[in-house]
C-alpha positions in Angstrom: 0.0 0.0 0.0 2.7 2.4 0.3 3.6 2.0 -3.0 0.0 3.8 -3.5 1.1 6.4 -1.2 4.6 7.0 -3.1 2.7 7.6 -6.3 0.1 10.3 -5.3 3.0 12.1 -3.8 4.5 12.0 -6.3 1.5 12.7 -8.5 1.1 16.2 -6.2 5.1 16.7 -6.9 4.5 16.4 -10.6 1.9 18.9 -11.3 -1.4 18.9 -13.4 0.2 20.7 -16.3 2.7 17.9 -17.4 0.1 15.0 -16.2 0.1 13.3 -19.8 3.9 12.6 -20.6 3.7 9.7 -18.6 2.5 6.5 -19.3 1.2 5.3 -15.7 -1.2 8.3 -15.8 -3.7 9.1 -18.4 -7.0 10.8 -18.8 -10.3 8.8 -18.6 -11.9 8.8 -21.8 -15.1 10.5 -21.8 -15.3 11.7 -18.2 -14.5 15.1 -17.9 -11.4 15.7 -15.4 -11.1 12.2 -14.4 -7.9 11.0 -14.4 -6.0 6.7 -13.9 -3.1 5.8 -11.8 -1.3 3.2 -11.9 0.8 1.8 -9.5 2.9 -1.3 -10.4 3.1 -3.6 -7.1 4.9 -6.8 -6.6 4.1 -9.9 -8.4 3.1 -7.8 -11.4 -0.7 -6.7 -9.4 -1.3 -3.3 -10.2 -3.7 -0.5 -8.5 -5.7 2.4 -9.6 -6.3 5.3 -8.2 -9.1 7.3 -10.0 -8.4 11.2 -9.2 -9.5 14.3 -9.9 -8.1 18.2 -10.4 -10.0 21.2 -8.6 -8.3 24.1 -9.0 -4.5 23.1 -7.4 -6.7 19.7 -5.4 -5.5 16.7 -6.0 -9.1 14.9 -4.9 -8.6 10.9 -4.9 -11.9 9.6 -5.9 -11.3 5.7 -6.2 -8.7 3.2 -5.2 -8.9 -0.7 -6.8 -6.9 -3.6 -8.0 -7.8 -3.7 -11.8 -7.6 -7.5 -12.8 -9.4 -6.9 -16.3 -7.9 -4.7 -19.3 -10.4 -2.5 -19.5 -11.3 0.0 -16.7 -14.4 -1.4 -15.8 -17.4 1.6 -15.9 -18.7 0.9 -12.6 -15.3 1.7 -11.0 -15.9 5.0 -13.6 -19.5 6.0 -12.4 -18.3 5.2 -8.4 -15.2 7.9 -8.7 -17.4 10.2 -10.9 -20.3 10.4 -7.9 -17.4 10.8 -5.2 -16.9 13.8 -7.3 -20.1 15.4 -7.9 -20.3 14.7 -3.6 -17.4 16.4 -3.4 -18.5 19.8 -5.2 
């Protein structure tokens, strides 16, 4: 779990503006200002961590071990009413 930890400090290190040019963070299609972690663990498992950008907020929506390829959409629809909560 610290791994997870490690990452969104890092994340908050890195800055919104230069979120794209990596490859373990990218922007969820079709949701507007929902963005994926991920956080490679051992034994190849790797974690998610749905977030969001408010202003200079870093606001963590969503936390999950993703088995499948795809980002499954009620994982999508959880983080994105975390969100709509949190405004």
């Amino acid at each position: 779990m610290s791994l997870i930890f490690d990452d969104i400090s890092l994340l908050a290190d890195f800055g919104s503006d230069r979120l794209s040019q990596t490859a373990d963070i990218e922007k969820i299609a079709g949701a507007k200002n929902l963005w994926e972690l991920r956080t490679r663990c051992v034994n190849n498992i790797i974690y998610r961590t749905l977030f969001a950008i408010i202003g200079e907020e870093i606001i963590i929506l969503n936390i999950f071990n993703k088995k499948e390829r795809k980002l499954k959409k009620r994982e999508i629809d959880l983080a994105l009413k975390r969100l709509n909560k949190s405004n």
